[in-house]
C-alpha positions as CSV (number, residue, x, y, z in Angstrom):
1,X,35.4,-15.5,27.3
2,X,36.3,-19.4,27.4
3,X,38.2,-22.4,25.8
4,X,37.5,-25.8,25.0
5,X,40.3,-27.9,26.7
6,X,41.7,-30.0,24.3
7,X,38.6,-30.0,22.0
8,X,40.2,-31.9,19.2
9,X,40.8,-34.9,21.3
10,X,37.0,-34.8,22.6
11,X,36.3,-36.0,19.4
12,X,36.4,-39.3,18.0
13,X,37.9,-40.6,14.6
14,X,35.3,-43.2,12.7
15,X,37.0,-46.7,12.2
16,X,36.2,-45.8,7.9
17,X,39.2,-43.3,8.4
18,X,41.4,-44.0,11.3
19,X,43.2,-45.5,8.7
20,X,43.8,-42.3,7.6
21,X,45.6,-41.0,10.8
22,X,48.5,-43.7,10.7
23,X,51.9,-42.9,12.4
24,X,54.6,-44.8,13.1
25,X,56.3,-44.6,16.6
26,X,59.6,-45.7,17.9
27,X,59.4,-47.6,21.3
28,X,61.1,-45.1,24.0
29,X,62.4,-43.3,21.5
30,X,65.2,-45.5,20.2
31,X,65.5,-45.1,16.4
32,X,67.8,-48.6,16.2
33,X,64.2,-50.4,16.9
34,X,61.8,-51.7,14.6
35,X,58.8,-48.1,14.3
36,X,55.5,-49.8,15.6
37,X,52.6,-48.5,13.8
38,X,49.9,-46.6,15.4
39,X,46.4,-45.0,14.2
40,X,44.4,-41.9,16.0
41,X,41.4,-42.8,17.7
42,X,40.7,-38.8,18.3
43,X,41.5,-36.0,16.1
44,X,44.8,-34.7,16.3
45,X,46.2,-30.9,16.1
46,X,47.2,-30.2,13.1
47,X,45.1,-32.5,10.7
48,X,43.5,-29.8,8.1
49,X,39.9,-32.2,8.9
50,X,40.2,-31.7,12.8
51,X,38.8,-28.0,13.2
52,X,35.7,-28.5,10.9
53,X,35.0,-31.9,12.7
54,X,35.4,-31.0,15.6
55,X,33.2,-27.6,15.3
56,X,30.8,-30.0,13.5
57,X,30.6,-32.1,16.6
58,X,30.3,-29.0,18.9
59,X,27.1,-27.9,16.9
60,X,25.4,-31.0,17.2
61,X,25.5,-31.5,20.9
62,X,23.9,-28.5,21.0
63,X,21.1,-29.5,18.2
64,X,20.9,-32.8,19.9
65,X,19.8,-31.0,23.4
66,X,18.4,-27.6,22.0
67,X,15.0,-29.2,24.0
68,X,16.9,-28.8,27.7
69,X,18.0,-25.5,27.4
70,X,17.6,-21.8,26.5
71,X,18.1,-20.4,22.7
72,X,20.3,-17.9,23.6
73,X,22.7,-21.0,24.8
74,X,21.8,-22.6,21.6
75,X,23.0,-19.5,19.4
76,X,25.8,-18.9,21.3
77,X,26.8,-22.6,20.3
78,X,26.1,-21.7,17.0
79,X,27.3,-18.3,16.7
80,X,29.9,-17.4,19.0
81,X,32.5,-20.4,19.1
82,X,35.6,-19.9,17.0
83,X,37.2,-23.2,16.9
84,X,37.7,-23.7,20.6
85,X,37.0,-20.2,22.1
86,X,33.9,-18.7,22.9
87,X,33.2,-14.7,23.2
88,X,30.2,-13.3,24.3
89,X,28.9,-10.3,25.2
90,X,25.7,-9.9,28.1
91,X,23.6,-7.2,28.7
92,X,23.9,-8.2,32.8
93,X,26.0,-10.0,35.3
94,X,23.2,-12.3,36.0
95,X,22.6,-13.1,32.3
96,X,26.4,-14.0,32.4
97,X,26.1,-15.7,35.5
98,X,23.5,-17.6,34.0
99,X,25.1,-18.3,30.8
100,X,28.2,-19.7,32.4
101,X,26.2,-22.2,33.9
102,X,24.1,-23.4,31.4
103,X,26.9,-23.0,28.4
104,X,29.3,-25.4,30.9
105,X,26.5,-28.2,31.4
106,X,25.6,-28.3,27.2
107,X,28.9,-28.6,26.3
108,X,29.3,-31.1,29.0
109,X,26.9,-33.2,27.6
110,X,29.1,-33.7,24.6
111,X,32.1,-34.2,26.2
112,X,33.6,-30.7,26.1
113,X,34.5,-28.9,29.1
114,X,35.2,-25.2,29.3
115,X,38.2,-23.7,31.0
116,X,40.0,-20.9,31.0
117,X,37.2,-18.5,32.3
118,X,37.4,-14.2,32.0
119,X,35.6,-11.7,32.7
120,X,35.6,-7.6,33.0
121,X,32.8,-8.6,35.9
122,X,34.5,-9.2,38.7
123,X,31.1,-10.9,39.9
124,X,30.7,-13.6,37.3
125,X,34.4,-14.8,37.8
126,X,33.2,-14.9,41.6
127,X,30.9,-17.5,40.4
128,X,33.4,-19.6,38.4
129,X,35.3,-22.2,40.0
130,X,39.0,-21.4,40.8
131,X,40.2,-24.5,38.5
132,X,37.8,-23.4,35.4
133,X,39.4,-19.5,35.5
134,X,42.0,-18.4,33.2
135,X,45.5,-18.8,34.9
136,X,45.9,-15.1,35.7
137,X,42.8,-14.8,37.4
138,X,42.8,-17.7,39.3
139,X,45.0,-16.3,42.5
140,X,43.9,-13.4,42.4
141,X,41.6,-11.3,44.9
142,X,39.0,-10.2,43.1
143,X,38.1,-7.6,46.0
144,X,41.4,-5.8,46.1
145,X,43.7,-7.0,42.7
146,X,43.8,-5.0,39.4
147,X,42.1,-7.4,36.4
148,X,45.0,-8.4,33.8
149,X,45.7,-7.6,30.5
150,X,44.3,-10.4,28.4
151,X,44.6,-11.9,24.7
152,X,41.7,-12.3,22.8
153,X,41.5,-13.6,19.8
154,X,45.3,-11.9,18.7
155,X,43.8,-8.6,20.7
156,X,45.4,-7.3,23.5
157,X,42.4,-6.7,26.1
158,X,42.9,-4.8,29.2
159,X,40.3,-6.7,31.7
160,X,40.0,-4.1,34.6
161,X,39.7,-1.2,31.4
162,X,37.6,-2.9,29.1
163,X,40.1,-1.5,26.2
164,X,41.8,-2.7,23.6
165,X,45.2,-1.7,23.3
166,X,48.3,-2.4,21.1
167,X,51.7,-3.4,21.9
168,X,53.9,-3.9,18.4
169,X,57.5,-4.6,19.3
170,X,59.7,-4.5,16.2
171,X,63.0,-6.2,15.9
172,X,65.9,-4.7,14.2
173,X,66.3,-5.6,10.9
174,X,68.0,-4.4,7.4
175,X,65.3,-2.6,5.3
176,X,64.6,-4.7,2.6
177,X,60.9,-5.4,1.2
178,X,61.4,-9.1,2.3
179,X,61.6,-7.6,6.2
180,X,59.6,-4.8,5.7
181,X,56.6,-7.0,4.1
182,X,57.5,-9.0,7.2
183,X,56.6,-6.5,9.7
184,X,53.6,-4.8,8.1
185,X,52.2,-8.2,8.4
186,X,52.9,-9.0,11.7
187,X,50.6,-6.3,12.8
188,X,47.0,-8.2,13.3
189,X,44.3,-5.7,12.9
190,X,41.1,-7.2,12.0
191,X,39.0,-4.7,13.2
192,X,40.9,-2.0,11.2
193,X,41.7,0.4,14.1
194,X,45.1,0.9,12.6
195,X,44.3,1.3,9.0
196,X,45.7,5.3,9.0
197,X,49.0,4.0,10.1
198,X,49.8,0.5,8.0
199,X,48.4,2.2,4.5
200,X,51.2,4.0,4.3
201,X,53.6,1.5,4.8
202,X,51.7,-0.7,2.4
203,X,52.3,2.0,0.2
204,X,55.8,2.5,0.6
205,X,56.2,-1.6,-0.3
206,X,53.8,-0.6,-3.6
207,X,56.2,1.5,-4.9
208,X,59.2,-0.3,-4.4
209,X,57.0,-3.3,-6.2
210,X,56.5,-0.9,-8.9
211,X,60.0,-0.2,-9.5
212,X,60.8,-3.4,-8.8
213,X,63.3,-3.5,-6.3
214,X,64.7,-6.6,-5.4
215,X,63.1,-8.7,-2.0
216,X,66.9,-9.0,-0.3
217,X,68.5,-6.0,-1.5
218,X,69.0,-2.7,0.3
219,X,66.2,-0.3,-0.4
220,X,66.9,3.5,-1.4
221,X,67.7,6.0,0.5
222,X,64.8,8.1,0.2
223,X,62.4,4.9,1.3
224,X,64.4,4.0,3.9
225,X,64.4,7.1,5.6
226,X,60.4,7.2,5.3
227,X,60.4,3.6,7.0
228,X,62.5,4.6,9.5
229,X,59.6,7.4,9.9
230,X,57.0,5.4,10.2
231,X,59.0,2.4,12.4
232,X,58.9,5.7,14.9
233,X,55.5,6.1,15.1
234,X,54.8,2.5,15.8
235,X,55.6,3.6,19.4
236,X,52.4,6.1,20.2
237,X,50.5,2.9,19.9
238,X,51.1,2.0,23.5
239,X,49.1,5.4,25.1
240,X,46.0,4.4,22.0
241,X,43.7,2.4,23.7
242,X,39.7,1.2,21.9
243,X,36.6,1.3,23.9
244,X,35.4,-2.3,23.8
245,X,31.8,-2.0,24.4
246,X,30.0,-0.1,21.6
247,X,27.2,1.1,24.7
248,X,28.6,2.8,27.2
249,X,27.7,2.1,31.0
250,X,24.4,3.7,32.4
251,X,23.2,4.6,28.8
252,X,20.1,2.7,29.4
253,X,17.8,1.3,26.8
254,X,18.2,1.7,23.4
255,X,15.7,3.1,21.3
256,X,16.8,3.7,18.0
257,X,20.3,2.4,16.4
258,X,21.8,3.5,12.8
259,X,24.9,1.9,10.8
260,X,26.9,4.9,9.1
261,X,29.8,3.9,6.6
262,X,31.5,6.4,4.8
263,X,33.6,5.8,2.2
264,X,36.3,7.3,0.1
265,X,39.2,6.8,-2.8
266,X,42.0,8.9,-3.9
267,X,45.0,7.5,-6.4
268,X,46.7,6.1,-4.0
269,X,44.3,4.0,-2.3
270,X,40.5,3.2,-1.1
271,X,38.4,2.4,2.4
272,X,35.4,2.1,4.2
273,X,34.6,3.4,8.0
274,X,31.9,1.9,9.5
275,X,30.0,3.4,13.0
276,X,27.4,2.5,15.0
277,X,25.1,5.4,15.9
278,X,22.7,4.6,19.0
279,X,19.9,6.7,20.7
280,X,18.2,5.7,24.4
281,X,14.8,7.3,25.6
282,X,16.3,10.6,26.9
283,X,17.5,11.3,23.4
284,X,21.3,11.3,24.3
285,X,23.1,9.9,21.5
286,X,26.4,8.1,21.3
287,X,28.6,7.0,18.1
288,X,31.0,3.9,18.4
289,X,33.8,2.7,16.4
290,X,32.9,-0.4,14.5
291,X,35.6,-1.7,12.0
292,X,37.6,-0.1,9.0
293,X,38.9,-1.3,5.7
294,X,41.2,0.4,3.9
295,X,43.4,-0.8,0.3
296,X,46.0,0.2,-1.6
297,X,44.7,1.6,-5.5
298,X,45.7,-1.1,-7.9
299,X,49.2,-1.4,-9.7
300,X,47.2,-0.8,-13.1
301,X,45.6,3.0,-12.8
302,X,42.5,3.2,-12.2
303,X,40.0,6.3,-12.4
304,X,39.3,8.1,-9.0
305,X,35.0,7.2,-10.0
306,X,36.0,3.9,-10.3
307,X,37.9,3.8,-7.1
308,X,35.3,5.5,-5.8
309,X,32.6,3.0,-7.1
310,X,35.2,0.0,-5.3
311,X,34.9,1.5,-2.1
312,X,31.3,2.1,-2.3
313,X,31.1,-2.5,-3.2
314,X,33.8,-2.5,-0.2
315,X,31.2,-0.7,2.5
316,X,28.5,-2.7,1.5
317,X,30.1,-5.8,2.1
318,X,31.5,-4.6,5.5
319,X,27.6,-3.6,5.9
320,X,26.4,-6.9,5.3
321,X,29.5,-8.7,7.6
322,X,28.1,-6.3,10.5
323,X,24.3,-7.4,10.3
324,X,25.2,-11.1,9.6
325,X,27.9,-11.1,12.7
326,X,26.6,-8.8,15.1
327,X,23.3,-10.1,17.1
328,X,23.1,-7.1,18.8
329,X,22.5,-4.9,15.6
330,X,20.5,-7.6,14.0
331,X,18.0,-7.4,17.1
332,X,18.1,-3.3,16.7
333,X,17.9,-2.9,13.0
334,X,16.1,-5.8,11.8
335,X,13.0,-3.8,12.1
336,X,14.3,-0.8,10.1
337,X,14.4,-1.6,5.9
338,X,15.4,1.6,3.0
339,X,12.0,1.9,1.4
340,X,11.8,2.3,-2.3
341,X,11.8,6.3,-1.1
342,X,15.0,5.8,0.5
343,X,16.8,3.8,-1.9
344,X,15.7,6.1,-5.3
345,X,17.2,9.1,-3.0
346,X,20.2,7.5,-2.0
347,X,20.8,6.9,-6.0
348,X,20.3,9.9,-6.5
349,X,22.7,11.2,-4.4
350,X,24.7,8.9,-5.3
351,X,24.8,9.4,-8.9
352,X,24.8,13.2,-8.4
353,X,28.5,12.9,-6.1
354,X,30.1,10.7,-8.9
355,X,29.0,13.1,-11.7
356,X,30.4,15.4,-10.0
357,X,33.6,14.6,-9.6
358,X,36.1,15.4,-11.9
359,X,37.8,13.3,-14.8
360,X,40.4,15.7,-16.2
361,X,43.5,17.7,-13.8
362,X,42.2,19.7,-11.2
363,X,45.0,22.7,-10.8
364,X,45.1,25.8,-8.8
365,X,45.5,28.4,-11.6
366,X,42.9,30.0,-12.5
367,X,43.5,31.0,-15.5
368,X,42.9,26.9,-16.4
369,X,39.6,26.3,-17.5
370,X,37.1,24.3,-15.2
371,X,37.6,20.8,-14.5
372,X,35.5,18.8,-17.0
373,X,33.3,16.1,-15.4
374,X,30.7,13.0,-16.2
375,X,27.8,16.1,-15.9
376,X,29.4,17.9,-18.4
377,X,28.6,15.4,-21.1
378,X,25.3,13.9,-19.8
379,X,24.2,17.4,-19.0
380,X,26.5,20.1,-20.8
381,X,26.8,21.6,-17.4
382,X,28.5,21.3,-13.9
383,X,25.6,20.8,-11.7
384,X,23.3,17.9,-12.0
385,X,20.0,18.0,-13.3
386,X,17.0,18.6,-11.3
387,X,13.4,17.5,-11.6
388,X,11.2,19.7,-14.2
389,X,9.6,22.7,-12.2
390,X,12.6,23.8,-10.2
391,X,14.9,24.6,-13.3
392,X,16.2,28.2,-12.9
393,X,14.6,30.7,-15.5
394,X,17.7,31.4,-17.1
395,X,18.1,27.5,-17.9
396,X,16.3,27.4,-21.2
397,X,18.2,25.0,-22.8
398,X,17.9,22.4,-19.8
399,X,14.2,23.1,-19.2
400,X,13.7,21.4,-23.0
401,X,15.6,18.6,-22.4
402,X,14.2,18.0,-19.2
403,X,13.7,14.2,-20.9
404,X,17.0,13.5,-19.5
405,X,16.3,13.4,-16.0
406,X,13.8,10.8,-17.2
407,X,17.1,8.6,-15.7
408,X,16.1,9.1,-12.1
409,X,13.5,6.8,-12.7
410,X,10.3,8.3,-12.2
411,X,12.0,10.5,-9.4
412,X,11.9,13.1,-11.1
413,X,7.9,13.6,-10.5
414,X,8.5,14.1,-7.2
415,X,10.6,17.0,-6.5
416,X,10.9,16.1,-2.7
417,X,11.7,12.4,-2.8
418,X,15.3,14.0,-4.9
419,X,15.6,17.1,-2.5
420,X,13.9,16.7,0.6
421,X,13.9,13.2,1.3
422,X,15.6,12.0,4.3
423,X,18.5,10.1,4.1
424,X,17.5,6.3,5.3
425,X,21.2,4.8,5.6
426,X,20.0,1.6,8.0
């Protein structure tokens, strides 16, 4: 991990629009004096244009000398700057050795230098200069002294761990929705590790919108005792630490990797869980953590199918995020496409789970008759359809309409492709 120092002011303004970046200044500070005007030669912090321009600027030095150096140093140019920081994952301490170097003397060439150095390898910050290492490395022994905790990117990471951890202090406040709105978002997540503990609370703030409480005023009793609740719990967070690496240490090669979201809605809300499923060449597998999303159900009531149907959209945008983000999985799974096989089984599955699911109360008497669902009026029965030939004997009536499963399109000539077929979910 690096930073740019000062990128903004690396870059310089064009005379067309310096005018643009006018200010007036009052000669050591006395405000009796006459303000002399000034205009920015350089992009200033703060301008709305400076972040884009400068980024713009970063890319081209590296399209303008893609010829004297490596692709990988190239694409990490291109593909793992944020504005001024830089995050990268290697496979190697040599590949990060080598990195360091070569990313230092591109950006060089366009007038950037890199600062602010970490590292979990305690070998590649051996190889950085004292002056280019973050501040709380750059005293320490790196034979004998414990790595600190650093921030990256609004994370807490623990350096000498490899973790990511959370730290949430909350300050006292009266328990209005104003504050409490406040607090739920103060807690920066982007990853969605802590999506089971802020739904709730986002909840909570839904129903008070619903009975629309005022921002300022004291909230009930009832709903202040459940945020007082849940203002408790914010304290396990400090033993819950993430694995930041997605492959362990010593796994070896990977030979096979798999994407696996699940998703899920109920009335009150909806989400998507995303893992990344990897396999080496002595067969031992490992599963990995890889972001979550989760949403509160509309104010306007929805259907459970429909939620249902939202979450499914939400998990296959979080699919395509993942593949478009993450070289690593790109390099792994670029290879591996759902086949028309694949895909006509996955509908079917798919359309078989959401038929199933029921549209009328569910209760526990039993005396209540059955829960109607979609398959009762498509197919005038619980169970779904299934391909002519492996009707049960007793299923006349189905057997003559066996037309209807004419909707799997064409899947319903082959028995195994609805049945049988493997499930190809990357």
């Amino acid at each position: 991990m690096t930073d740019i120092q000062t990128m903004f002011h690396q870059v310089r303004v064009s005379k067309e629009h310096i005018d643009y970046l006018r200010f007036l200044w009052w000669p050591n500070g006395d405000t009796s004096q006459p303000p002399v005007e000034h205009r920015m030669l350089v992009h200033l912090f703060g301008a709305v244009s400076s972040p884009s321009c400068a980024n713009f600027a970063l890319r081209q030095t590296a399209e303008d000398n893609k010829d004297m150096f490596n692709p990988n140093i190239i694409s990490t140019v291109n593909t793992n700057f944020y504005v001024d920081d830089c995050l990268k994952s290697l496979p190697s301490e040599q590949e990060a050795v080598q990195l360091v170097t070569e990313l230092t003397s591109l950006c060089q060439k366009g007038g950037f230098r890199l600062t602010k150095w970490m590292s979990n390898s305690r070998t590649v910050l051996g190889h950085i200069p004292k002056e280019d290492r973050a501040s709380e490395v750059r005293e320490l022994d790196l034979d004998r002294d414990k790595l600190p905790i650093e921030r990256a990117l609004g994370l807490l990471w623990s350096v000498e761990d490899d973790m990511f951890k959370f730290n949430i202090i909350v300050k006292d406040k009266p328990h209005t929705r104003r504050n409490m709105l406040s607090i739920v978002s103060s807690i920066y997540d982007p990853l969605g590790f802590l999506c089971p503990l802020t739904l709730p609370a986002k909840l909570l703030l839904q129903a008070l919108c619903r009975s629309k409480h005022d921002w300022d005023g004291r909230i009930p009793q009832a709903a202040s005792e459940k945020w007082r609740r849940w203002i408790e719990d914010l304290s396990v967070l400090e033993d819950f630490e993430v694995a930041r690496c997605m492959k362990p240490h010593g796994f070896e090669t990977v030979r096979q990797a798999e994407l696996h979201h699940f998703a899920d809605a109920s009335e009150h809300g909806y989400g998507t869980v995303s893992y990344l499923r990897i396999t080496n060449d002595s067969g031992d597998i490992h599963v990995s953590f890889m972001t979550g999303k989760a949403r509160v159900a509309p104010m306007k009531q929805m259907t459970i199918p429909r939620l249902e149907l939202a979450a499914a959209v939400l998990a296959v945008k979080v699919d395509k995020m993942l593949r478009k983000e993450m070289e690593v999985l790109y390099s792994i799974l670029k290879e591996q496409h759902l086949d028309d096989e694949g895909l006509q089984t996955l509908l079917c599955e798919v359309e078989a789970i959401l038929n199933s699911r029921p549209i009328t109360t569910v209760t526990e008497d039993e005396r209540d008759l059955e829960a109607l669902t979609p398959n009762h009026i498509l197919l005038l029965k619980a169970q779904p359809a299934y391909p002519p030939g492996l009707f049960q004997k007793t299923d006349l009536y189905i057997r003559r309409r066996g037309g209807q499963t004419a909707t799997y399109d064409g899947v319903v000539t082959r028995p195994r492709r609805c049945r049988g077929a493997r499930r190809n979910s990357h």
